[in-house]
Backbone bond lengths (Angstrom), bond angles and torsions (degrees), N, CA, C in turn:
res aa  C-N    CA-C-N  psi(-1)  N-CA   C-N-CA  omega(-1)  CA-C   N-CA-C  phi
1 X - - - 1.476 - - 1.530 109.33 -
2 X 1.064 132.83 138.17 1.320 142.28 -174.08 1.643 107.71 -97.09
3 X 1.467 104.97 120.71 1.348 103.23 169.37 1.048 152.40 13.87
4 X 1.551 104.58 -84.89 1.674 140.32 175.69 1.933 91.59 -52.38
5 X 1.543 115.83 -73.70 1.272 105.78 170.77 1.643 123.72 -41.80
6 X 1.520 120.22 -45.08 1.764 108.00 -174.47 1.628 99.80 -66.18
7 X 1.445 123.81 -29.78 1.133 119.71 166.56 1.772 136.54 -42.74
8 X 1.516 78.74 -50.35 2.334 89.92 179.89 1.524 81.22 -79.40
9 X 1.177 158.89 -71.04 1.878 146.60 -156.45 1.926 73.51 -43.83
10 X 1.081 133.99 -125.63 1.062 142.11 -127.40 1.096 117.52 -44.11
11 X 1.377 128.78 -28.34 1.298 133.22 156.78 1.764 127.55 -51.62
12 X 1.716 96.64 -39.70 1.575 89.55 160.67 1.474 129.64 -92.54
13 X 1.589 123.55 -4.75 0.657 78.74 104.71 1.964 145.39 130.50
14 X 1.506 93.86 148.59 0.930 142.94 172.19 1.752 99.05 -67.08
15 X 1.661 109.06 -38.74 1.545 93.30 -164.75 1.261 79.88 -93.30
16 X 1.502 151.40 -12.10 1.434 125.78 169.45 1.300 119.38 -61.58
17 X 1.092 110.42 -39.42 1.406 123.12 -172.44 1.769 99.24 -57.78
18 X 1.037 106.93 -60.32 1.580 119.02 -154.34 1.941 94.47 -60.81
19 X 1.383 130.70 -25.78 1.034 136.41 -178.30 1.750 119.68 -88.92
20 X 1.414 108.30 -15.22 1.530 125.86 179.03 1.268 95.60 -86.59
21 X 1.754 126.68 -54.86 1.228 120.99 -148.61 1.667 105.10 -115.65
22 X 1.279 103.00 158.50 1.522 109.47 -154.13 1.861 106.62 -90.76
23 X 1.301 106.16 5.40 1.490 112.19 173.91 1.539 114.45 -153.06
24 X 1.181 118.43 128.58 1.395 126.02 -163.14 1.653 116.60 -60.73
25 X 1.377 92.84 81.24 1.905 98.38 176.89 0.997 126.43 -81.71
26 X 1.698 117.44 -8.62 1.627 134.78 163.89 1.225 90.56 -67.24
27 X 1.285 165.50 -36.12 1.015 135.74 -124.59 2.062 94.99 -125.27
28 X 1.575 84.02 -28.32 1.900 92.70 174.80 1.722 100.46 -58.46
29 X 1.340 93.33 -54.85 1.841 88.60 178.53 1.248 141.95 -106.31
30 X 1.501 93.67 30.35 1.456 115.78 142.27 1.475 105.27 -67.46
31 X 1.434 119.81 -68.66 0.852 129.75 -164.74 2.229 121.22 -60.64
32 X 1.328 80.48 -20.93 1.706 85.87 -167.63 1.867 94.54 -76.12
């Protein structure tokens, strides 16, 4: 799998997540 692709999977996701849950935890582990 090439990068750029494992990249957009985790990015979406990240935006599922961020739409299920009521505080942005994609964004904690983005950050972690």
């Amino acid at each position: 799998m090439r990068p750029n692709a494992e990249l957009l999977a985790w990015w979406l996701a990240d935006l599922v997540l961020a739409q299920s849950l009521p505080w942005p935890l994609p964004l904690l582990m983005a950050e972690a």
